[in-house]
C-alpha positions in Angstrom: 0.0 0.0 0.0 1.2 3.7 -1.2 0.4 6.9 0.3 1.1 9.9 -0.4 0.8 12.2 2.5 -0.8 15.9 1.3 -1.0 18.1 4.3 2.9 17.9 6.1 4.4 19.8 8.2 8.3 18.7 7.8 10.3 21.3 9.6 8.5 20.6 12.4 9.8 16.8 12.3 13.1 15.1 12.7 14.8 12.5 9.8 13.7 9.8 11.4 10.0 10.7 11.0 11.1 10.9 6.7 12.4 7.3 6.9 9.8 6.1 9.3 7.3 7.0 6.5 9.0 5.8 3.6 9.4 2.0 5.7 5.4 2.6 6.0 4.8 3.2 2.3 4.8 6.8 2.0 6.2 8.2 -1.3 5.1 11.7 -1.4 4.4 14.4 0.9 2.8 18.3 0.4 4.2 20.9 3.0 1.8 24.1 3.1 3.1 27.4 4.6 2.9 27.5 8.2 2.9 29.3 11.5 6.3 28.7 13.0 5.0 27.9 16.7 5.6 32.6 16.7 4.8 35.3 14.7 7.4 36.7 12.7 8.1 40.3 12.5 10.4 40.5 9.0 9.7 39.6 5.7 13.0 37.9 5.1 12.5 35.6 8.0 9.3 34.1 5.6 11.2 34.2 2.4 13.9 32.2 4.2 10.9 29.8 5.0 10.1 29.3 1.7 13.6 28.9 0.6 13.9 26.1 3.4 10.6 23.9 2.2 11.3 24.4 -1.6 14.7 23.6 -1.7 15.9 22.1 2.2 13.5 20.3 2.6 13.3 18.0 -0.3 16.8 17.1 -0.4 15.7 15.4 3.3 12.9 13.7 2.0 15.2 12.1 -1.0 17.4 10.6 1.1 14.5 8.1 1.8 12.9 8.2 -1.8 10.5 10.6 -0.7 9.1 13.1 -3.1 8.5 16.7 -1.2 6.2 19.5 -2.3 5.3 22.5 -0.6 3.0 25.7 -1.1 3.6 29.2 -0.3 1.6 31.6 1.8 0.7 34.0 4.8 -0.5 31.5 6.7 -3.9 32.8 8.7 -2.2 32.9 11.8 0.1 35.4 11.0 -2.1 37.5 8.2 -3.9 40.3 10.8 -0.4 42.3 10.3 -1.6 43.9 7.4 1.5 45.5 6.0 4.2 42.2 6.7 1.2 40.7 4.5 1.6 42.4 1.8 5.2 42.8 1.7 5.5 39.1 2.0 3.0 38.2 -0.9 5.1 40.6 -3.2 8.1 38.0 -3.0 5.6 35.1 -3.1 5.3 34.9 -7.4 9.1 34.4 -7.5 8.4 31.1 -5.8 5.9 30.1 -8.5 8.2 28.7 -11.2 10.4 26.6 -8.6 10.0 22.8 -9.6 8.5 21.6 -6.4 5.5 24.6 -5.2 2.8 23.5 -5.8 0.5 26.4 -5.1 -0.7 28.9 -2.5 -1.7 27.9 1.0 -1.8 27.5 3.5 -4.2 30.7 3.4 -7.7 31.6 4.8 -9.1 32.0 8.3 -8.1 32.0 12.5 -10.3 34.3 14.0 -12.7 35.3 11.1 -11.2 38.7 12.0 -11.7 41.6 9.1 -7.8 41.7 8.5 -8.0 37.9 8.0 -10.2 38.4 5.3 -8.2 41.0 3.7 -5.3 39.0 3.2 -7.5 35.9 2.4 -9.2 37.5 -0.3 -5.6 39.2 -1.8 -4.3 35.8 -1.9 -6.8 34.2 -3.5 -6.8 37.0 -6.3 -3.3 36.5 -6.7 -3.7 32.6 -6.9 -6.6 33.2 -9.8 -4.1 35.4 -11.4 -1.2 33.3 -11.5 -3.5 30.0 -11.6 -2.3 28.3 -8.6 -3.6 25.3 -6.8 -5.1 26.9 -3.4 -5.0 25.1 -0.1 -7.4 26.6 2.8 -7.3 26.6 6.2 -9.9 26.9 8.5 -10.7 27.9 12.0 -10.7 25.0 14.8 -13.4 24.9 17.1 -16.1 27.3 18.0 -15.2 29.8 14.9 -15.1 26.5 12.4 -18.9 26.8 10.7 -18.6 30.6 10.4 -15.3 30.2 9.1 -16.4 28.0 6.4 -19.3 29.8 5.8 -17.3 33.1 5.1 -14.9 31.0 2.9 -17.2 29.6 0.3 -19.1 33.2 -0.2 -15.9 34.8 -1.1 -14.7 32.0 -3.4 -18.5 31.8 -4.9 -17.8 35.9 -5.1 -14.5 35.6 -6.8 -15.8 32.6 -8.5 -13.0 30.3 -7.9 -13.0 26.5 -9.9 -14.1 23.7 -7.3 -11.6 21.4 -8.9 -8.1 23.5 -8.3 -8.8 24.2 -4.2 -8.7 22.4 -1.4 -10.3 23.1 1.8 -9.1 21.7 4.8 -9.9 20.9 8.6 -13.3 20.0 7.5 -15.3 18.3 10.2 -18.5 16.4 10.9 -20.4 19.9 10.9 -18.4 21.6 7.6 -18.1 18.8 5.1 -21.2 18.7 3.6 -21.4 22.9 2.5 -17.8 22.1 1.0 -18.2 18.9 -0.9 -22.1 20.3 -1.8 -20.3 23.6 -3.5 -17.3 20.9 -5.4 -14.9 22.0 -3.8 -12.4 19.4 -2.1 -12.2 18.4 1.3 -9.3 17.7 3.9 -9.6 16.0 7.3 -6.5 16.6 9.5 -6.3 13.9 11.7 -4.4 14.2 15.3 -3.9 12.0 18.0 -5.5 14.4 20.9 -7.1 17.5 19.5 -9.0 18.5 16.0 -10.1 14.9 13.9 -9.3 11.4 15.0 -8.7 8.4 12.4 -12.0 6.6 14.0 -14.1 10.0 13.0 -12.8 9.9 9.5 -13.3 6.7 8.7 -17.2 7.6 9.7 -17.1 10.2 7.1 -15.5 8.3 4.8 -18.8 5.7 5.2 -21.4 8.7 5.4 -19.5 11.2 2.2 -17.6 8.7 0.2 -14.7 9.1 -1.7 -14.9 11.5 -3.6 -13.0 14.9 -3.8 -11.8 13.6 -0.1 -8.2 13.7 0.8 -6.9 12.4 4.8 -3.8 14.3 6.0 -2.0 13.8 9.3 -0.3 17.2 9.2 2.4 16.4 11.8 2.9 20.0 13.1 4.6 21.5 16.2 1.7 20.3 19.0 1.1 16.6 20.0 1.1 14.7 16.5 2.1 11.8 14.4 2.7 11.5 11.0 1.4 8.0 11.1 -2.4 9.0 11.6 -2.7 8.4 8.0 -2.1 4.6 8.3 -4.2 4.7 11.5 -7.1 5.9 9.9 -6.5 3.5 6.5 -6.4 0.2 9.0 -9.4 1.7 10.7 -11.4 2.0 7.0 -9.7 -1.7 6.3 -10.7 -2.8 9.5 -14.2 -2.0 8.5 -14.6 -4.2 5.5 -13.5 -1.8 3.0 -11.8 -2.8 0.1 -7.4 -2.2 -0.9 -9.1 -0.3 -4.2 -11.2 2.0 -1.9 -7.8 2.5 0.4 -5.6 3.4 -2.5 -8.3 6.0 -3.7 -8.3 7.3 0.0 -5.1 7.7 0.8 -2.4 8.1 -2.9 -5.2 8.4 -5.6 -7.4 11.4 -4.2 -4.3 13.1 -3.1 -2.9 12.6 -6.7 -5.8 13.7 -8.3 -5.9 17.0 -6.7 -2.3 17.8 -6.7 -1.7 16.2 -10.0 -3.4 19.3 -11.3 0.1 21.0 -11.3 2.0 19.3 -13.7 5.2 19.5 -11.6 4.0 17.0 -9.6 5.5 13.6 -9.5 5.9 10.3 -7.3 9.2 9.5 -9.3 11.7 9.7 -6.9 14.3 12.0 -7.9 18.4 12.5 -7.8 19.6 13.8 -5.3 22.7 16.3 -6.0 25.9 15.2 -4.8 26.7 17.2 -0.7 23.3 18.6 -1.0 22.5 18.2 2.8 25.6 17.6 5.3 
């Protein structure tokens, strides 16, 4: 069994967890643009970001035969600073052309706070503009339905394709006005907090398969990499069948970020003293 392992946060993980995957079948992984545990104060401390998950970071994941993708983005959490915003998404198009982004995003909603949707809705103009695949966040807990209710009537206002965006950290509550307006769907599965494998195998059952993609995310909290295979020998557990798995968890996943043309399970050669 292959997966391929959309939503990643590798920075935030040690080697070990990049050959720990590839012994449990991983062969690709998507890191989206993230909040680094702080806010940042200077623009150059983001584009060093990007630098590190477009060109670092993949060079780590090679060394098990690990594809690595990323996105750029202000990431929600750090987007109610107008002005860093903006002078951040002015270097973001030079990262466009670089052969593993994939896209923008992480991007969207915290707080549903009026700054948030500033920089949401630049972003998403600049991904239409550029035609990027788009990767959105949205709030956890009590702000999640509003959240997702203000996302889909700006990308219904700036008429966005269904097919090239992805919105994530749907739960039991959010998925159906996402998957009901084609858009795609991410669950983010965690070992305490946010969506357990056992819940997304329910949806699984309840939505089906398609334009559904299961991420563990593996960021700087309590997390595991390895809720992806949880939640696939929960769903094989169930009765459900190796076709259905490989659909779940490599073929959605391709489908969606196959989109950009850059992407690619073919393991790749590493340059010679590219990581010490």
């Amino acid at each position: 069994m292959y997966y391929i392992q959309p939503h990643y946060h590798g920075i935030s993980r040690t080697t070990d967890d990049y050959e720990r995957m590839a012994q449990a079948g991983v062969v690709a992984v998507a890191e989206p643009s993230f909040w680094a545990g702080f806010d940042r104060r200077y623009p150059g401390t983001f584009i060093d970001y990007f630098r590190q998950i477009s060109e670092f970071e993949p060079t780590r994941a090679a060394l098990y035969g690990i594809r690595h993708f990323c996105w750029v983005a202000v990431n929600p959490k750090e987007s109610e600073n107008i002005a860093l915003s903006r002078e951040v998404m002015a270097a973001m198009p030079g990262f466009f052309d670089k052969p593993t982004v994939l896209g923008i995003g992480e991007i969207g909603l915290n707080k549903n706070t009026r700054n948030e949707m500033i920089i949401f809705q630049e972003q998403m103009e600049m991904a239409l503009k550029h035609r990027q695949l788009v990767l959105i966040h949205t709030p956890h807990l009590r702000d999640k339905l509003k959240g997702t209710i203000l996302t889909l009537d700006l990308l219904r206002e700036l008429r966005a394709d269904p097919d090239r965006v992805w919105i994530d950290h749907v739960e039991e509550h959010t998925i159906k006005p996402v998957l009901d307006a084609g858009f795609w769907a991410g669950m983010t599965l965690y070992p305490q907090t946010k969506m357990s494998p056992r819940r997304a195998a329910d949806m699984l059952e309840l939505y089906g398969l398609d334009r559904l993609l299961v991420n563990s995310s593996a960021d700087w909290g309590p997390s595991s990499p390895f809720t992806l295979q949880e939640c696939a020998a929960e769903y094989r557990q169930r009765g459900h069948s190796e076709q259905e798995l490989l659909d779940v968890f490599h073929n959605n996943p391709a489908r969606f970020l196959g989109q950009n043309p850059k992407f690619s399970i073919r393991p790749i050669q590493m340059a010679q003293g590219s990581i010490a």
